[in-house]
N, C-alpha and C positions, 0 to 999 in steps of 0.2 A: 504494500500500500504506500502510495507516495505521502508525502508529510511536506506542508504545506505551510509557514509562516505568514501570518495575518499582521502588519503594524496599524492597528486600532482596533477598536468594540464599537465603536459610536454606532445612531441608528443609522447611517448613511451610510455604511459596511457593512451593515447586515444579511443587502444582495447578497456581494461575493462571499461572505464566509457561509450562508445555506447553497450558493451554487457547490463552492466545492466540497460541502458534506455530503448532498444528493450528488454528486460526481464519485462519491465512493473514496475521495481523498482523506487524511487525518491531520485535522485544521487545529495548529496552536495559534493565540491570539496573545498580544502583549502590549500595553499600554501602560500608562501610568495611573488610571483611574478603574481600581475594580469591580466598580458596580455599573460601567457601561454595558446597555444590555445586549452588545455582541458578544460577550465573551460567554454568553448562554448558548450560544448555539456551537460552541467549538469543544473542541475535545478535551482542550487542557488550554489555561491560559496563564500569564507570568507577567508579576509588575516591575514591568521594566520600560521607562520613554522611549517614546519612538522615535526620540532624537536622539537617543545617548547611543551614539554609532557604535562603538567599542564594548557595551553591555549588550547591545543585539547580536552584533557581530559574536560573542561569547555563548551568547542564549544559542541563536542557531548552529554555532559550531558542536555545541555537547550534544542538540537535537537531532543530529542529520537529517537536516532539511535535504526537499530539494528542490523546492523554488519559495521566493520571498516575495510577496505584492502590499504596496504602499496606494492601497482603493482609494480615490480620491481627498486623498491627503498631501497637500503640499508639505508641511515639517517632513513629512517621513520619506517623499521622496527622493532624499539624497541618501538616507540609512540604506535604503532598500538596494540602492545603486554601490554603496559599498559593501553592505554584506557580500552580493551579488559576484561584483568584482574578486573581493578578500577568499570569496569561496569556490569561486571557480564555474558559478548557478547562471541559468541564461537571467540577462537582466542588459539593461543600459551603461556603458562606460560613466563614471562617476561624472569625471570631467566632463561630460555631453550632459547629463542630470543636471549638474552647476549653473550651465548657460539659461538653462530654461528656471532654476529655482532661484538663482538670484539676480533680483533686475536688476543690475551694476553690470553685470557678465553678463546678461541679455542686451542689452541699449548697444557695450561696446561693440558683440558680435553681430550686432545688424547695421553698426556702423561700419564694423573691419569689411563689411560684406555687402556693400552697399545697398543694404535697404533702405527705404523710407525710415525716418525714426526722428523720432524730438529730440531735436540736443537736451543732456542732462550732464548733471555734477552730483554727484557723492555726498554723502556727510558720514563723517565715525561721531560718537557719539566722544566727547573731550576737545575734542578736533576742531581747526577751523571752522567757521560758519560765514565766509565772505563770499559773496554770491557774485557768480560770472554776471556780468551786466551784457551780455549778450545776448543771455537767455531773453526772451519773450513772453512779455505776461498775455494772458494769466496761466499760475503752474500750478503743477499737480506734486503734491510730497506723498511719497509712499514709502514705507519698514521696504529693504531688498527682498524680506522673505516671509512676508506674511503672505496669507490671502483674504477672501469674505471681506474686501473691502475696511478692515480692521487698519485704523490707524492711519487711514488717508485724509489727505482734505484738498481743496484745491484753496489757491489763494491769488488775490489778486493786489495786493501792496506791501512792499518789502519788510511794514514793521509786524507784518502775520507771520513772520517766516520763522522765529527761532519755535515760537506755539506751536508752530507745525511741523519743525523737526522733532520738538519735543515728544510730540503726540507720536508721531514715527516710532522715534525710537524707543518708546513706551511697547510698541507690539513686535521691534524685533529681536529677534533669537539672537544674531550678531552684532546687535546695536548698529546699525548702519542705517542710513535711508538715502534716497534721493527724492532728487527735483527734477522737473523735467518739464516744458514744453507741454502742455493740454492741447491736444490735439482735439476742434471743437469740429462736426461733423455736422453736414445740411442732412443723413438720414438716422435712421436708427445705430445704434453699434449692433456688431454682425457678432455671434458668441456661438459654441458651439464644437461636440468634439469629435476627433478622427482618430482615425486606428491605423497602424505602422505595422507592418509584417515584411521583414528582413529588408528594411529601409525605403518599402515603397508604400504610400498611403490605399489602401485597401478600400478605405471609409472615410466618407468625410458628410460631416448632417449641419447645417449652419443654419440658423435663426436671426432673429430679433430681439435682441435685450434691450430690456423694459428695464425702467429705474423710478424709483418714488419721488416725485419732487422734496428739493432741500438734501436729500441723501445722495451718496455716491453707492448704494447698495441696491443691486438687482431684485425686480420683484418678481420678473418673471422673463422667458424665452420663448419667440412662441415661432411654431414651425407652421409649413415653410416659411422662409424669409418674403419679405414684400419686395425687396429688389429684385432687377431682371438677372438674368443667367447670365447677361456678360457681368455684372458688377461680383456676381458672386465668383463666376471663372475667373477672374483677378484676382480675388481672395485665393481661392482655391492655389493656383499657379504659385502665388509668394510663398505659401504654407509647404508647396510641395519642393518649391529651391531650397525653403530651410534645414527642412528633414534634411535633405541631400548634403545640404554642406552643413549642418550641424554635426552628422551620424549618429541618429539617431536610429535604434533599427526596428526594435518593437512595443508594441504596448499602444497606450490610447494617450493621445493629449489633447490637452484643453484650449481653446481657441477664442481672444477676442483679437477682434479687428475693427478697424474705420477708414470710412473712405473721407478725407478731408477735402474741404473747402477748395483744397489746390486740384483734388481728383486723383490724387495719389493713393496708394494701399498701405493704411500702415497696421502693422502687426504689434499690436496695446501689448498684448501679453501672451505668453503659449507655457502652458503647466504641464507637467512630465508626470501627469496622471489622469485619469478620467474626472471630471466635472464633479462639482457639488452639485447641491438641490436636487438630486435625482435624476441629472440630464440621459446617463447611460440607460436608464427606463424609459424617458423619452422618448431615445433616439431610439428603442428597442419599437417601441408602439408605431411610432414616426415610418419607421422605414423594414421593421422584420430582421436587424444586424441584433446579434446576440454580443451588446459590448461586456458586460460583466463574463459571460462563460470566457469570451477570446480573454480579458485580461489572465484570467486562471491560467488557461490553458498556455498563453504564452510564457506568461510565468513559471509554468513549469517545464518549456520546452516543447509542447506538446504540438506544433503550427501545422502540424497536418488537418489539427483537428476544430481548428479553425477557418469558418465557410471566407471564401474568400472569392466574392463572384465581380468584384472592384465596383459592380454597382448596386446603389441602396439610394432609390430615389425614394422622397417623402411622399406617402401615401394615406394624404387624407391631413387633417387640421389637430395639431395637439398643443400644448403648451404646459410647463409648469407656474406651478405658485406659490410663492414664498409665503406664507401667513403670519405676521406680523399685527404686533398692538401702536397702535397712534401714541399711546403713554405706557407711563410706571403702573406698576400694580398687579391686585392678585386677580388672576381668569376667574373670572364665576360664568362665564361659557362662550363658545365658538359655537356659529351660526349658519347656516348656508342656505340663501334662497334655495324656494324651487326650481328656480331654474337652472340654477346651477347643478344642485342635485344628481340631475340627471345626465350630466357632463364629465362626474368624480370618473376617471379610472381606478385614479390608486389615489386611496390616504396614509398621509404618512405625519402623524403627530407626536413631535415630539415633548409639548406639556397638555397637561391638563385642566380644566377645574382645577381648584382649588393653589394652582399652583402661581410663584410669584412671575414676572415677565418683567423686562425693561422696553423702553418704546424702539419698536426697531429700525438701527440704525446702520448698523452692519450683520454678517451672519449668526454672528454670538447668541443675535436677539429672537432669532429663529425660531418660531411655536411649530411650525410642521410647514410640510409642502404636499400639494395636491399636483397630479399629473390631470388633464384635462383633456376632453374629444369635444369638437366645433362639429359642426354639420357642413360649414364653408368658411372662405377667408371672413363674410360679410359677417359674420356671427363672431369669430376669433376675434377682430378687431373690435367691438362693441361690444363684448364681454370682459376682455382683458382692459379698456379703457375706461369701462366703468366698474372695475370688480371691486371697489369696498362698496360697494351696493349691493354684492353679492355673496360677501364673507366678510361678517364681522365679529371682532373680538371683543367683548364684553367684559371690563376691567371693574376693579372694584379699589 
């Protein structure tokens, strides 16, 4: 029986760790929190972070693993790339992991490589704080290595700036942040993710990311994208020179993009793991690609047994939804028109009644996510534009 290292329990791992139990695999999970209720469906689980490279690296060495997958978790996709490495397990070269997990190393490599990209500058946390006056307002400060929108802000006058390195360096693991260029866009941002099988993209399912006003945190992606097929084939085209000159070879990654004001392509960000909020369900409903089984199974070497037909066009109208509270306080209940009702594919809640919430502002603040079926584009867009009229949180 193959044996299988899991880094995380969250609910949003739950897919991959019942795929590879009903695959007949024996799933250890490890985390640092052990009352996450994935660690219920694995075999044996160990508290150990899924950042502390050198304690996994250990964990999986005494376990004879034989493959290691980091489900949609940025922290732990660079563990997963060094165990992977240190042990000889199919997985991604660290140094190819690095490019895409921290954006210092992502900006430069789409500069070294001529892409589209916002000029940016660095900050260490002790460090200088004197800003290139090149740059162009207004900017965007992001942690190098967070995700869920944690820790960003955009700002637009230079006496905001140390606040919002501050706040940066407040959510990263490496205390680093950057600035960067905001790249402001006349459509939607384009999000959404692809799957890599021996450095050629296999899969690729792209949307429309939605955002709450006042917040930089998505509420929802809703398939297919309202742009035409050529704006998307651009997108597609840069994503697939990346792969290539990244070397990248397998597994799923996460994709934003925009097309700016100039008409250029620029690639925001690409994560060296499948999507939050449930996109790999999504994109499962969306198009019939089994992205959770292929991460398993690439994970453990297994790419035969991953369908690989290079096309997965969207069929039919889906979207997710992030559920979120407007304020603080405890839930005394979550709502759903009828109409909506009859739209739920999947629910995925992650509080209840009774329990406390912050107003959501990034993913932290996350009550659950609903996967969604439209009848046409015409109903997608006028549901998702009107949806707190359609799901609401009831605080107390």
């Amino acid at each position: 029986m193959k044996r299988i290292l899991m880094l995380g329990g969250a609910f949003a791992q739950i897919p991959a760790i019942q795929y590879a139990k009903n695959a007949g695999y024996y799933v250890i999970t490890c985390d640092y929190l052990p009352d996450n209720p994935g660690h219920r469906y694995a075999d044996e689980y160990h508290n150990i972070s899924t950042t502390d490279l050198d304690g996994v690296l250990n964990l999986a060495a005494s376990l004879d693993i034989d493959g290691i997958v980091a489900y949609a978790s940025d922290p732990a996709a660079m563990t997963a790339s060094y165990v992977a490495e240190e042990l000889g397990l199919p997985g991604n070269p660290l140094e190819v992991t690095r490019i895409l997990s921290e954006k210092d190393h992502f900006r430069e490599f789409l500069r070294d490589h001529n892409f589209n990209t916002p000029k940016a500058q660095a900050f260490s946390e002790g460090g200088d704080v004197a800003l290139d006056p090149t740059l162009s307002w207004p900017l965007i400060v992001k942690p190098v290595d967070s995700s869920g929108s944690k820790g960003v802000t955009i700002i637009r006058e230079e006496n905001e700036l140390d606040d919002a390195i501050s706040y940066a360096l407040d959510y990263s693991r490496a205390k680093k942040a950057i600035v960067e260029e905001y790249i402001d866009s006349p459509i939607k941002q384009i999000h959404g993710d692809c799957f890599v099988l021996d450095g050629s993209m296999i899969m690729c399912c792209l949307g429309d990311h939605h955002f709450r006003d006042g917040t930089l945190a998505p509420y929802s992606t809703t398939l297919p994208s309202t742009q035409n097929e050529e704006t998307i084939k651009r997108i597609e085209d840069e994503i697939v020179r990346f792969i290539s000159l990244s070397g990248f070879k397998n597994g799923a990654i996460n994709i934003e993009a925009r097309i700016g004001f100039d008409d250029k392509v620029y690639l925001i960000d690409i994560g060296a793991r499948n999507g939050g909020n449930f996109i790999p369900q999504l994109v499962h409903c969306a198009t019939g690609f089994d992205e959770v089984g292929a991460t398993i199974e690439a994970a453990l070497g297994n790419y035969d047994m991953i369908e690989n037909s290079r096309e997965y066009p969207v069929r039919g109208c889906y979207s997710y939804y992030v559920i979120g509270s407007t304020v603080d306080g405890k839930i005394k209940d979550i709502r759903y028109s009828e109409k909506i009702q009859g739209m739920i594919v999947q629910e995925n809640l992650y509080k209840k009644p009774g329990d406390t919430v912050d107003c959501f502002k990034n993913s932290g603040n996350t009550i659950g996510v609903l996967i969604l079926r439209y009848k046409d584009m015409f109903e997608m867009k006028k549901v998702i534009n009107s949806i707190d009229e359609h799901v609401k949180v009831v605080v107390e």
